[in-house]
N, C-alpha and C positions, 0 to 999 in steps of 0.2 A: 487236556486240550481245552481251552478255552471258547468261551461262545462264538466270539467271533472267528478265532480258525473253524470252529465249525462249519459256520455261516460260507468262510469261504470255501471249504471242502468241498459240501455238500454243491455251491454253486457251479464248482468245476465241474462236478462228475456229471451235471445236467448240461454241460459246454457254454453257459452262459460267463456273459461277461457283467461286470457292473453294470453298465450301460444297457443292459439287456432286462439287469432285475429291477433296475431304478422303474424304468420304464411300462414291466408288466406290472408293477404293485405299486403308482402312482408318487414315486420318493423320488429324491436327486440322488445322480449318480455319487454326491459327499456323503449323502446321509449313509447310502449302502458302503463306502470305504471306509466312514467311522464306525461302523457295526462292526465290520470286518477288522479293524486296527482295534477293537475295544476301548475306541476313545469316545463310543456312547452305545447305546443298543435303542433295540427295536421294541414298541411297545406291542402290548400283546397282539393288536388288532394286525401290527403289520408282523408277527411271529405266525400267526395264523395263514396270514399270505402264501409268508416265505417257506411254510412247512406246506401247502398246497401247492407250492412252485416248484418246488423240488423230489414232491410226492414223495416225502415222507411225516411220520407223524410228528405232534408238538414234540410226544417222550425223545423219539432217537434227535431231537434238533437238540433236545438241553441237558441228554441223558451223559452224555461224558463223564462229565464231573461227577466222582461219587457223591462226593458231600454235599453237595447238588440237588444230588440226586434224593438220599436220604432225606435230609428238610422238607423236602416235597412228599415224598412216603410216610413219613413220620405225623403232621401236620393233617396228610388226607384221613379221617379216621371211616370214611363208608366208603374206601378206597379196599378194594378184595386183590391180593397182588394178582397180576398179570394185567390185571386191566387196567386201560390208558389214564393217565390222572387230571384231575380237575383241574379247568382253566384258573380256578377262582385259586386255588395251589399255585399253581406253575410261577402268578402274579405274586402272590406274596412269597415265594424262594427266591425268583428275580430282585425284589425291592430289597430281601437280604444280601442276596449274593453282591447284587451290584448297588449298594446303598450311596457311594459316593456320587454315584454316576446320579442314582435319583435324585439328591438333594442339588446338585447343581443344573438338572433339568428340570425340575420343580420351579428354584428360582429363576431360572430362565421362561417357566411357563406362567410366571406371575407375573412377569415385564411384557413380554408378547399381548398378554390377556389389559394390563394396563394401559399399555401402545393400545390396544383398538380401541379400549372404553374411552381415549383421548380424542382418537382420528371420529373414529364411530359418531357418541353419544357428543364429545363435543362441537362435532361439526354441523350435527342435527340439529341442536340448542344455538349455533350460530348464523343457523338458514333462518331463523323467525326475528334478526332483527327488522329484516325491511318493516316489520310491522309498526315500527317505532317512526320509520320515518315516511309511512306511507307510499314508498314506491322503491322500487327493487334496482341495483347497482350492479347488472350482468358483471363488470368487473371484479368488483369487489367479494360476490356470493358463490364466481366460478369455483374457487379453492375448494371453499368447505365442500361445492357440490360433490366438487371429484374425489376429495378427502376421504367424503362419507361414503360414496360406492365401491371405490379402488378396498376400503380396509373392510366391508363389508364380504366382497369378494374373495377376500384374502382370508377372511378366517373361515368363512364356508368351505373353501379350497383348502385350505392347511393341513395335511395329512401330519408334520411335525410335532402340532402339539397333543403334551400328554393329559387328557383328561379326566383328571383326578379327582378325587370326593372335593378336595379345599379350593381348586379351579371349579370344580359346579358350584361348591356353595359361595364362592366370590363372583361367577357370575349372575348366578341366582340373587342376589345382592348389587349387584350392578345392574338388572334388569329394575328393580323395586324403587332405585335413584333414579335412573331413567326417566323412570314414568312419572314422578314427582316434577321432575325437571322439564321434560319438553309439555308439563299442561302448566306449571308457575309460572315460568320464565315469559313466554308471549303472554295471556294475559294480565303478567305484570308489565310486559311491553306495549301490550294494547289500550291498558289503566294510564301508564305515562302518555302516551299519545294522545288521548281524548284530554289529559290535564294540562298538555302544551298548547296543542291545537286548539282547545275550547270547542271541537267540534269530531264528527266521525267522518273521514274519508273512506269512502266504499272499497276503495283498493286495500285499508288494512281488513277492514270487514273479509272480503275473498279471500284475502290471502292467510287470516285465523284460520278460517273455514277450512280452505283445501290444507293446511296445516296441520290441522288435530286428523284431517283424515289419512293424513301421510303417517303422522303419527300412531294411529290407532293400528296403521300395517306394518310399520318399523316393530311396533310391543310385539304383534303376531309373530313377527319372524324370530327377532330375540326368542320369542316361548318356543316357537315349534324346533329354534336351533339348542336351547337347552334342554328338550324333551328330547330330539335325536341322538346326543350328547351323555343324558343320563340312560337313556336306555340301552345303547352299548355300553355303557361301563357297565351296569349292574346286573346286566343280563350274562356277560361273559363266566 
């Protein structure tokens, strides 16, 4: 029996419906149908969920499969039989078992993770041109505003992606661009400004200021979202 009959077994004999488990364990009702068809699975955090939803443990969610099973047995070595096995196991029998499946959510979690560093970091870098021109274009600045909060939101909220050693350390690496980025960029656009204008208008002066301090809470958040981020993965 495969993971996903499992998945669905186990959900029936709890009478739930997709719709039912989407909903208790923060997923779309597609993500729980492609678990269940084996046209992708669940990463550990939400296998933790799903084996709390069903009240039963991680072993009888992935224990079917012998070969499965052993990999995992095999691998645990301060693993005493009877007792339940290691999450940090279960993770690497999974990346075995279902390796195609990883490689093509991998690459799928490199494009999502580059989709926000676009919407994200590039929209942030494109709210400090008013500085250039000394006065702010409501038209022109609504996009990036909404760009940047909408994909902010989005990835805080993303229960889909998979947060992996090589997604921290490209975010961890997108965070360090960043920061280079949104303190260059304006006062290379503030340098321009005073060399056109031959003088200082007060309104790029404020608007640097409040600027670097918007900035200084965007780097906050990046950090504190890649510290939540590493520390469920390495703690599991």
């Amino acid at each position: 029996m495969s993971l996903g009959q499992r998945l669905k077994k186990f959900r029936e004999l709890e009478s739930f419906s997709q719709e039912d488990v989407a909903k208790r364990i923060g997923v779309t009702r597609q993500a729980v149908y492609k678990w269940e068809s084996d046209k992708s699975y669940p990463d550990i955090e939400n296998l933790i969920l799903l084996s709390e939803l069903y009240k039963v443990t991680l072993d009888e969610l992935i224990k079917e499969n012998k070969e499965f099973e052993t990999k995992i047995s095999i691998d645990d070595k301060n693993t005493k039989k009877g007792v339940c096995l290691s999450k940090k196991n279960i993770i690497n029998a999974l990346k075995e078992e279902y390796k195609d499946n990883f490689t093509d959510n991998h690459k799928e979690n490199n494009k999502v993770v580059k989709y926000y560093t676009v919407f994200s970091v590039g929209s942030f870098v494109a709210l400090s041109v008013p500085i250039l021109f000394g006065e702010m274009n409501v038209s022109s600045n609504l996009p990036f505003l909404l760009a940047f909060i909408i994909s902010n939101i989005w990835i805080l909220y993303n229960k889909n992606i998979l947060w992996d050693e090589s997604i921290l350390a490209y975010f961890q690496r997108m965070i360090y661009f960043t920061q280079s980025a949104i303190i260059a960029v304006p006062l290379a656009l503030f340098s321009l400004h005073i060399i056109i204008n031959k003088n200082i208008e007060t309104f790029s002066v404020y608007y640097l200021v409040i600027y670097f301090a918007l900035a200084m809470l965007y780097l906050v958040f990046l950090r504190c979202l890649l510290k939540n981020k590493q520390t469920r993965y390495y703690s599991v």
